[in-house]
C-alpha angles and dihedrals in degrees: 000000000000097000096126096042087046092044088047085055092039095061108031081063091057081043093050082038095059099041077057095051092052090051100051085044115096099239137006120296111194092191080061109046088038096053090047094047090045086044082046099048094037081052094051087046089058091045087060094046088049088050094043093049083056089237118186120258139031109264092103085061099055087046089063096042093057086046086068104038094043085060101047101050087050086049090045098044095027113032098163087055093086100036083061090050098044081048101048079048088057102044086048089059 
């Protein structure tokens, strides 16, 4: 049964989905940003469970591999990107 490796790539797209959003939109939304980096960690947490649950196939990781390399091409074009998301994180706290 792949559920968990189906639900990981799943949501890292609506993850990948929103970040574009955010992109083709005139200005920064924070609701967005904030909703596609919580869809993109919750889909790396099910990647690990998948993994972990030793599922068939390799969508989860595939799943873990887009995590990485999502990040790091919005840490690479955007930089300031994160550093508003680890401090919208803060300010919630």
């Amino acid at each position: 049964m792949k559920k968990f490796s189906i639900l990981s790539i799943t949501l890292m797209f609506i993850g990948l989905l929103l970040f574009g959003l955010n992109w083709i939109i005139d200005g920064y939304s924070e609701p967005i940003v904030l909703l596609g980096f919580i869809s993109s960690l919750a889909g790396i947490v099910l990647s690990f469970i998948a993994i972990a649950k030793r599922e068939v196939g390799t969508i989860k990781f595939i799943s873990l591999v887009s995590f990485f390399v999502v990040m790091f091409l919005i840490t690479w074009f955007e930089p300031f990107q994160v550093l508003r998301i680890i401090t919208w994180l803060k300010n919630i706290s």
